[in-house]
N, C-alpha and C positions, 0 to 999 in steps of 0.2 A: 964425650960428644952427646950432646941433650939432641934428639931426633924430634921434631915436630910432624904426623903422618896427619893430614886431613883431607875425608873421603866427603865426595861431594856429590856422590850418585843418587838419586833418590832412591835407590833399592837399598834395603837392609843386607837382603841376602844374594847371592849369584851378582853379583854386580863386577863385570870384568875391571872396569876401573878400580876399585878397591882391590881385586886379585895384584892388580898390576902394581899396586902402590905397594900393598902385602911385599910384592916378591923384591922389588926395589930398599925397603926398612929392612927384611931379610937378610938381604946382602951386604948391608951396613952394617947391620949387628954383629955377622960371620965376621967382617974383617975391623970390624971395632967391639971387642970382646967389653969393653967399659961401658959402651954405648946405654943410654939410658932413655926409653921410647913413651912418648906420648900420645895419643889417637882419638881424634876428634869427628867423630861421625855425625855427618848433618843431617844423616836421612832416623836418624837417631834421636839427635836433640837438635832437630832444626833452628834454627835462627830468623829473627821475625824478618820482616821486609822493612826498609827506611820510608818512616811516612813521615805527617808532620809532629807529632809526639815525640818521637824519637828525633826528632831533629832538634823540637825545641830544646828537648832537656839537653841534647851536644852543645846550643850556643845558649844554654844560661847558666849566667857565673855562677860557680860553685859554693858561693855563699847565699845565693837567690833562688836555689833550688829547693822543689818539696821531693819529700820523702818518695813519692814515687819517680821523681827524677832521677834523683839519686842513684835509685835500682837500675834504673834504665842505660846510667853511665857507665856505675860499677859494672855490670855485663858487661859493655864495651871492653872497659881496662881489664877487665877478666883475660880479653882474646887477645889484645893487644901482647899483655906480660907474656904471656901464655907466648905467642912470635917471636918476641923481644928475648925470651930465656933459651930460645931453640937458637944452636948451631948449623941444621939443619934441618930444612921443609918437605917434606914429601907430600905434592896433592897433587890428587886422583881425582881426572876431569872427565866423567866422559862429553862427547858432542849430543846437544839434543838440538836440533833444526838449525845445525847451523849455527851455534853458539853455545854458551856457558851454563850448565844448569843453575836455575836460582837459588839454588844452596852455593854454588860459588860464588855467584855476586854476591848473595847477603852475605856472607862472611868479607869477600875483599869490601863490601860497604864497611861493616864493621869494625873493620881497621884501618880501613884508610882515614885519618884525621890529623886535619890542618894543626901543626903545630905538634904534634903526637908522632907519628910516623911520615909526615912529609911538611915541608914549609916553603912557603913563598919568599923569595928572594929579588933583590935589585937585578941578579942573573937569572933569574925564572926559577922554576920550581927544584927543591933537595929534597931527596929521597933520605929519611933518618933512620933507617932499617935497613944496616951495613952490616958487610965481613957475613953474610948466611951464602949455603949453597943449597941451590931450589931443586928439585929434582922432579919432573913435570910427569903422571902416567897417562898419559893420552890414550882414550880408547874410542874408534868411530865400526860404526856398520859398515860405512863405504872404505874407500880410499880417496884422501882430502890431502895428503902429507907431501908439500913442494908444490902445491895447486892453489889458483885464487877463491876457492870454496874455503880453503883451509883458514877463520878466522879465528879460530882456537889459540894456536901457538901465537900470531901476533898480537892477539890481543892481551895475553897474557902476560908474553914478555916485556909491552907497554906498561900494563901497570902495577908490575912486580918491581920493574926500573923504577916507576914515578915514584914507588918507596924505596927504592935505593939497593933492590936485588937483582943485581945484574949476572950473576952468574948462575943463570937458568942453564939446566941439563935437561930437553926432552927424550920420555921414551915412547916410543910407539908402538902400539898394538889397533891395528886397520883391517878393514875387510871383515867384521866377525859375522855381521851378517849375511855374508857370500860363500856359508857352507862349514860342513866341520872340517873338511880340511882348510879350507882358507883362514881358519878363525885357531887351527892346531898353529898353520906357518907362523901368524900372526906374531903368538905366544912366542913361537921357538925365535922369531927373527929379534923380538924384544928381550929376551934372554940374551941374546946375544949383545945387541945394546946396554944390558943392564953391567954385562962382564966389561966393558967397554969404558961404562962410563962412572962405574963406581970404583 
């Protein structure tokens, strides 16, 4: 089992999201003793934003490119392969305002590509990034989980599907900023989900 873990906190350190993802790789490894881990921290070696540079070098041919294009792609296929060789995904999301930090979207920027990891069809769009199991660590201040604030999970599970992983697992850990014991249950109720769903 090739483990893919990518933490998307912008904290290096104390970042319950990465905790959360931590204890979930954890428990994969205890019950896949072969298991073999990867870990991709973005608060680490962040990843740029999609501007137009970075766009141009994605749509020109690969024989029309200069040298600093080149780089610019090879980094893509870097993260791509990098997915593409994982049997399984671990990312650690926390919520910032209501949405995705931008270490999550530049990364799903950066692998989401037409032709690469998803393709347009006569039936609408195929997701090319099959047979993985995603394993989501959701971490909020409040409580968002089964409520229309919660756009976290649906947006996620949208476009992990639109590349063709549909077999998201979230865990939750909510409430942390409502105290230490709300932020202890938090932990202990995800522990229990983690027993659950790995």
């Amino acid at each position: 089992m090739n483990i893919l873990q990518i933490n998307t906190s912008a904290k290096r350190n104390a970042s319950e999201s990465t905790r959360l993802a931590n204890r979930i790789t954890e428990s994969l490894v205890a019950k896949n003793a072969d298991a073999s881990v990867t870990v991709r921290d973005l608060a680490v070696n962040p990843l740029p934003a999609i501007d137009e540079t970075i766009l141009g070098a994605l749509f020109t041919p690969a024989d029309a490119r200069t040298p600093a294009q080149n780089e610019i792609v090879a980094a893509s296929d870097a993260l791509i392969a990098e997915l593409q060789a994982a049997d399984v995904l671990v990312l650690g999301v926390p919520m910032y305002n209501l949405g995705v930090p931008a270490q999550a979207k530049h990364w799903i920027d950066a692998i989401a590509r037409a032709g690469v990891t998803f393709r347009y069809t006569a039936n609408g769009p195929e997701g090319l990034v099959k047979g993985k199991t995603v394993y989501l660590a959701l971490t909020r201040g409040g409580i968002y989980r089964d409520t229309p604030m919660d756009t976290l999970l649906p947006y996620l599970r949208t476009v992990l599907g639109f590349l063709g992983m549909s077999d998201v697992r979230p865990v939750f850990a909510e409430g942390l900023a409502m105290g230490a014991d709300a932020a202890a249950k938090a932990f202990a109720d995800a522990e229990r989900e983690i027993e659950a769903l790995v």
